[in-house]
C-alpha positions as CSV (number, residue, x, y, z in Angstrom):
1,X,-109.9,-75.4,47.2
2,X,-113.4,-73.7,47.5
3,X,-111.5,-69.8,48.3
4,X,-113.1,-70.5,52.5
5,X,-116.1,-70.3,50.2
6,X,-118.1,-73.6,51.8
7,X,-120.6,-73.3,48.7
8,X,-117.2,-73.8,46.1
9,X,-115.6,-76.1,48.7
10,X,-114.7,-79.5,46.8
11,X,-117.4,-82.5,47.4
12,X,-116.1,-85.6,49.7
13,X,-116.9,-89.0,48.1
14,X,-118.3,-91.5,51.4
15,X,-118.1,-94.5,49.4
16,X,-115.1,-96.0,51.6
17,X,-116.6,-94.8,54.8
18,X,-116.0,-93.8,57.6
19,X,-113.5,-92.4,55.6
20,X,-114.3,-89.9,53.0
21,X,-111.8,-88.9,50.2
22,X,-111.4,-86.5,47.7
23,X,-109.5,-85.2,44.8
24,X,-108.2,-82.5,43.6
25,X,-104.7,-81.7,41.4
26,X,-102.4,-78.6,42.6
27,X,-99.3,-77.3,41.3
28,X,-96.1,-79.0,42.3
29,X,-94.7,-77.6,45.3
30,X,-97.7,-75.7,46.8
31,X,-98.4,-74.9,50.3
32,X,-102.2,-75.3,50.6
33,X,-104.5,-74.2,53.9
34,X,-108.1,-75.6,54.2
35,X,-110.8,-76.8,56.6
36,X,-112.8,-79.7,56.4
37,X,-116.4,-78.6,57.0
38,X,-119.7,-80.1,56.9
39,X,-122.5,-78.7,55.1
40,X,-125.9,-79.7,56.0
41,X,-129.3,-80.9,53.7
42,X,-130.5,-77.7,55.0
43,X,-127.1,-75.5,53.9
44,X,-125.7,-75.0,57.4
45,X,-122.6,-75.3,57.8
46,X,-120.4,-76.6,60.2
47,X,-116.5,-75.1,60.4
48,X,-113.8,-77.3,62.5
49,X,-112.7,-75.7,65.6
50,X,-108.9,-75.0,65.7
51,X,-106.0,-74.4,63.4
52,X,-105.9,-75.1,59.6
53,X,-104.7,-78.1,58.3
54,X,-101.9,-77.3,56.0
55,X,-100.1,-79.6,53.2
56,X,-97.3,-78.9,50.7
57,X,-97.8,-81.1,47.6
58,X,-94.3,-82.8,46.6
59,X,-92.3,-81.3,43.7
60,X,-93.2,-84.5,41.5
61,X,-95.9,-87.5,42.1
62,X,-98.6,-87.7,43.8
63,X,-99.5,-87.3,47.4
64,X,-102.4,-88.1,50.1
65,X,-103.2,-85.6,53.0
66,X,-104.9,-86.9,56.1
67,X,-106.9,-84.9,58.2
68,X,-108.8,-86.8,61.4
């Protein structure tokens, strides 16, 4: 999604907030890793303690990941 590259990372739309979305298209039947991380006005960035969230997009349709 932005290859743990924070500056490539894919932008989160706030318009529904407090929840922010975004999207992005991967092939079917993908196993994806990624972080949700803030980056600051300034550039700093902020990585999420813990594991990886993980998701594996469905073999056909769409699908919504959750991270909290």
């Amino acid at each position: 999604l932005g290859a743990w590259d924070p500056a490539r990372g894919v932008p989160m739309d706030p318009a529904a907030w407090p929840v922010w979305s975004a999207h992005v298209e991967l092939p079917a039947g993908e196993t994806v890793r990624f972080k949700v991380v803030r980056v600051a006005a300034d550039g700093a960035v902020t990585w999420p303690a813990g594991p990886d969230a993980t998701f594996t997009v469905p073999s056909t349709g769409a699908a919504v990941a959750r991270v909290e």
